[in-house]
N, CA, C and O of each residue as an XYZ file, in Angstrom:
332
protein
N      12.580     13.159    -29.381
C      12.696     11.956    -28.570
C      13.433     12.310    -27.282
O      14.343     13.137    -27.217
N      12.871     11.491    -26.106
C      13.545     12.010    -24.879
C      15.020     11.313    -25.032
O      15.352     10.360    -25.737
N      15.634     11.950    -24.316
C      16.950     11.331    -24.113
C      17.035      9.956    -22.768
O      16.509     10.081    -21.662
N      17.790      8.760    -23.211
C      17.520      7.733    -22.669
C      17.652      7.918    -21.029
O      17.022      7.266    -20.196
N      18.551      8.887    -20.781
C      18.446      8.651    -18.895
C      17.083      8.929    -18.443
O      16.655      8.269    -17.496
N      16.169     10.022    -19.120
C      14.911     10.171    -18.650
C      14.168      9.024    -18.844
O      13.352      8.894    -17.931
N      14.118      8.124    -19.677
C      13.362      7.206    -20.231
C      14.021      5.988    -18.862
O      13.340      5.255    -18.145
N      14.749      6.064    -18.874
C      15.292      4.958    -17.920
C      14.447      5.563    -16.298
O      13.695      4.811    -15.678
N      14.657      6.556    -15.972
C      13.830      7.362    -14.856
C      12.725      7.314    -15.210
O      12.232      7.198    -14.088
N      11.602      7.302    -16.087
C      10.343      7.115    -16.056
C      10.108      5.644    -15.713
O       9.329      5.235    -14.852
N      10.820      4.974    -16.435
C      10.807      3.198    -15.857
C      10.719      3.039    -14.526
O       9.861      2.346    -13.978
N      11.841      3.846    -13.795
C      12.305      2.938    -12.546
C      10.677      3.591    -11.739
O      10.164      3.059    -10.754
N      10.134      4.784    -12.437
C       9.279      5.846    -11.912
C       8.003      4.434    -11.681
O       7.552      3.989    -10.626
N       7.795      4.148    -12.674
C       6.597      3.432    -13.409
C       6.616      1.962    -12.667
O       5.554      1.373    -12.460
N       7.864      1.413    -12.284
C       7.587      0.171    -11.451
C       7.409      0.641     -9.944
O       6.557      0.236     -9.153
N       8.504      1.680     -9.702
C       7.555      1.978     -7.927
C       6.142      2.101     -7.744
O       5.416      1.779     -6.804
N       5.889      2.695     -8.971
C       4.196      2.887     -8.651
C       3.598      1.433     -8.710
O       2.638      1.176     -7.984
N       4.092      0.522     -9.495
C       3.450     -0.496     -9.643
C       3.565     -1.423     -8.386
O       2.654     -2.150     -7.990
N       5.007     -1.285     -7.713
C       5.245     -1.938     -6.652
C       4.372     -1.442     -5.561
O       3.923     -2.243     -4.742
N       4.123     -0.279     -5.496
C       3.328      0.714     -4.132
C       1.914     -0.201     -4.344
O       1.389     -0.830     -3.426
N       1.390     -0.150     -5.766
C      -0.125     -0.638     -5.705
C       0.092     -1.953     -5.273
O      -0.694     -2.212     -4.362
N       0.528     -2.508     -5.434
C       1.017     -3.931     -5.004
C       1.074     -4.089     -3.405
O       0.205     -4.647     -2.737
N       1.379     -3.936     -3.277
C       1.670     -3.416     -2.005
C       0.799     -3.238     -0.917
O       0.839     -3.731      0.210
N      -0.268     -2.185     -1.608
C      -1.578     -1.359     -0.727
C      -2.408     -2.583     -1.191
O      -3.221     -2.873     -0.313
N      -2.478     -3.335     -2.179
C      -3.583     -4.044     -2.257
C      -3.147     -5.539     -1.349
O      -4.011     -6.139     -0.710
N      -1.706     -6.016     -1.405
C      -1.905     -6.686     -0.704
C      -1.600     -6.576      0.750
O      -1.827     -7.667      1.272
N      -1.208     -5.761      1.554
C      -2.048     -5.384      2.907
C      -3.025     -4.757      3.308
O      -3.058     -4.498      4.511
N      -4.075     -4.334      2.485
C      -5.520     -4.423      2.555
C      -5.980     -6.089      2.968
O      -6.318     -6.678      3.995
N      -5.806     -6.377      1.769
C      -6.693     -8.117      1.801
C      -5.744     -8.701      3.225
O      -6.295     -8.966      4.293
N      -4.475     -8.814      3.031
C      -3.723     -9.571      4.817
C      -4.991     -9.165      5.672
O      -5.951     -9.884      5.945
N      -4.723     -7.538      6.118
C      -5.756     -7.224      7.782
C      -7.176     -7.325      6.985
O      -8.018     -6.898      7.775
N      -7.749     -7.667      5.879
C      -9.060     -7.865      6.172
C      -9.040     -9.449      6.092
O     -10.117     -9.977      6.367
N      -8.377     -9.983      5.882
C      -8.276    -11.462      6.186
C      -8.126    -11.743      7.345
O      -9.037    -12.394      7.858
N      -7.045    -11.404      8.122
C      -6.433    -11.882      8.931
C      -7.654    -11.481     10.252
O      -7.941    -12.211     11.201
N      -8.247    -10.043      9.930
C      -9.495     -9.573     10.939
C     -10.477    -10.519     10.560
O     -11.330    -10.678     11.433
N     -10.588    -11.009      9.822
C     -12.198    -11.424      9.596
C     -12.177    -13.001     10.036
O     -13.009    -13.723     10.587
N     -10.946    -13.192      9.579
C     -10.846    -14.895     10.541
C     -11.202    -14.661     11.907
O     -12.329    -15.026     12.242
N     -10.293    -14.001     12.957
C      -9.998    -13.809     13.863
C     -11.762    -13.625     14.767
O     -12.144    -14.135     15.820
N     -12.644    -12.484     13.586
C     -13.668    -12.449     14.462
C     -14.638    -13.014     13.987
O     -15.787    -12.574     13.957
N     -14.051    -14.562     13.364
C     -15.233    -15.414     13.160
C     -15.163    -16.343     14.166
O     -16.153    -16.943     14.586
N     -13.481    -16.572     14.782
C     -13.037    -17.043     16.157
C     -13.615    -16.649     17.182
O     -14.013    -17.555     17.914
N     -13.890    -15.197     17.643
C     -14.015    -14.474     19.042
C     -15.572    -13.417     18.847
O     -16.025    -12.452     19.463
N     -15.918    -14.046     17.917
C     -17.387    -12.546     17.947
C     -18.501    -13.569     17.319
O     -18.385    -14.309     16.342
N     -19.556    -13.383     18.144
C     -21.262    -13.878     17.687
C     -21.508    -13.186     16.853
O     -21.503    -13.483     15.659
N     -21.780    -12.084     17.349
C     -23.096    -10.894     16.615
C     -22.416    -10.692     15.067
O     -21.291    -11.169     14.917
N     -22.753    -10.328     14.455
C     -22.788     -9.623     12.691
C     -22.194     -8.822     12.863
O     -21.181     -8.880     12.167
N     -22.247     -7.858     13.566
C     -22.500     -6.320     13.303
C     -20.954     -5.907     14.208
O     -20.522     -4.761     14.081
N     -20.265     -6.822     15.019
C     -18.941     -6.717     15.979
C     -18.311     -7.303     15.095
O     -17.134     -6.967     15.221
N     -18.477     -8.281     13.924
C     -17.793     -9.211     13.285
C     -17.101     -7.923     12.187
O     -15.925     -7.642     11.956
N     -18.585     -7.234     11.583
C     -17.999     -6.368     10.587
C     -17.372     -5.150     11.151
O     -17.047     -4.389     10.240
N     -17.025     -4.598     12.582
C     -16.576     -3.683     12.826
C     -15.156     -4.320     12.753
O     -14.330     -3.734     12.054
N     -14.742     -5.596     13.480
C     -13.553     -6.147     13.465
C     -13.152     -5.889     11.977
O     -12.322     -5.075     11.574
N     -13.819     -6.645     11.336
C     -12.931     -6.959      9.656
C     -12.766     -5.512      8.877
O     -11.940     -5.289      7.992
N     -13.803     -4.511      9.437
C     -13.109     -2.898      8.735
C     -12.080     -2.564      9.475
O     -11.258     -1.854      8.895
N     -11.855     -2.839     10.556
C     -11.265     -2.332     11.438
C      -9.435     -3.266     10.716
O      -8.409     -2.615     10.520
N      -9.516     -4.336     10.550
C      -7.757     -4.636     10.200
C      -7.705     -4.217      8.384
O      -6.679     -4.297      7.710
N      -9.030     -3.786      7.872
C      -8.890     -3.396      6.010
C      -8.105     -2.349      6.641
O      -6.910     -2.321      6.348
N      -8.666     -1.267      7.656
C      -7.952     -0.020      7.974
C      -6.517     -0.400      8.232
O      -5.542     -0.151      7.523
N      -6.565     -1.038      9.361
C      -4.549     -1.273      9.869
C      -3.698     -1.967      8.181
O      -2.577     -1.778      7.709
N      -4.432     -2.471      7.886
C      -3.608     -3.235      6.371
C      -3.287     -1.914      5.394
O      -2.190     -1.529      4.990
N      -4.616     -1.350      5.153
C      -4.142      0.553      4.465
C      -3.256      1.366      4.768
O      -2.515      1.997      4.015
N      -3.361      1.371      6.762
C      -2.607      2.336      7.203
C      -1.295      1.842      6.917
O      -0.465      2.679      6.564
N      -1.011      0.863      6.986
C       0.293      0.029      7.314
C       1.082      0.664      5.566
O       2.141      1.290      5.508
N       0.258      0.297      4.395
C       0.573      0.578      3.141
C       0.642      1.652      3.085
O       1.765      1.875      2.632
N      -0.110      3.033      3.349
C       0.037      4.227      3.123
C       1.600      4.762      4.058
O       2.470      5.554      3.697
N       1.508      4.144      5.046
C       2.750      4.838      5.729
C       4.175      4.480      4.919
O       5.116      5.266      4.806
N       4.102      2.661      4.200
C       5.263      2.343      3.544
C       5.530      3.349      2.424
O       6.600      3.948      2.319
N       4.048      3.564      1.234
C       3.974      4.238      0.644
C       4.622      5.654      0.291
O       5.303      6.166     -0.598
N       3.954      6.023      1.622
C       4.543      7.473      1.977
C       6.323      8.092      2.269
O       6.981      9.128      2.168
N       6.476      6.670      2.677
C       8.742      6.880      3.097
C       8.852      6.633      1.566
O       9.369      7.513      0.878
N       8.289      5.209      0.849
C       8.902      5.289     -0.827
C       8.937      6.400     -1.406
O      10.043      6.690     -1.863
N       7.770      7.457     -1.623
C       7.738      8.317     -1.781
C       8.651      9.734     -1.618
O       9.119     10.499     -2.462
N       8.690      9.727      0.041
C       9.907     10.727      0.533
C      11.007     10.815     -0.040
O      11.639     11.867     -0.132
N      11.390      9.652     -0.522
C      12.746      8.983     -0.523
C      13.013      9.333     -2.332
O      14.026      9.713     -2.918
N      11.223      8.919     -2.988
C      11.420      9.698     -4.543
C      11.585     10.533     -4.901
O      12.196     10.701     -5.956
N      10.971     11.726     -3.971
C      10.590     13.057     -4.590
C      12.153     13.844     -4.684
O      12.339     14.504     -5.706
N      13.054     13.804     -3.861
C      14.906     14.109     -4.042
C      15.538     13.885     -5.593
O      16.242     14.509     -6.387
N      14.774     12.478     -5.505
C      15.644     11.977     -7.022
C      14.691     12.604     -8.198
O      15.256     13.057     -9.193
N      13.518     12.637     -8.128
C      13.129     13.298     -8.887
C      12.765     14.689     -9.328
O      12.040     14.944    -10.289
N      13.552     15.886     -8.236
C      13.883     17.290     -8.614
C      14.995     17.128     -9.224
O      15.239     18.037    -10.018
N      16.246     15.811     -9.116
C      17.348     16.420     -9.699
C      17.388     17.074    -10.947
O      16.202     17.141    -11.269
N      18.118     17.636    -11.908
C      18.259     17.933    -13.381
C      20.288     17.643    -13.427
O      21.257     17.734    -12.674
N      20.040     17.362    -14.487
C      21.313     17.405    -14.989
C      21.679     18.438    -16.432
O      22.821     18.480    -16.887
């Protein structure tokens, strides 16, 4: 059986990840929402409408991958330690 501090570190391990997906999924849907309103406001054509609404899925990803990526930075320290 592991010893409880690891078990307590796989936890805290196991909700960041859960918080990160959380996260990426909901600033995906924000910029493809928030794009797809916007160019149902300012765009005729189809085809400018769907470049807009990929275009904020991307900024909503990028936005998550970059948060993602500092949570991350910030894990990988605590998780070389050993005791």
């Amino acid at each position: 059986m592991a010893p409880p501090n690891s078990l307590t570190k796989e936890l805290a391990i196991d909700a960041k990840y859960d918080q990160l997906f959380e996260t990426t999924l909901r600033r995906t849907v924000y910029g493809t929402g928030v794009a797809g309103l916007l160019s149902l406001l300012i765009l005729r054509g189809g085809q400018s409408r769907a470049i807009l609404t990929s275009f904020g899925a991307g900024v909503g990803f990028g936005s998550a991958w970059q948060k993602c990526s500092k949570e991350f930075d910030d894990l990988v320290p605590e998780l070389l330690k050993t005791k």
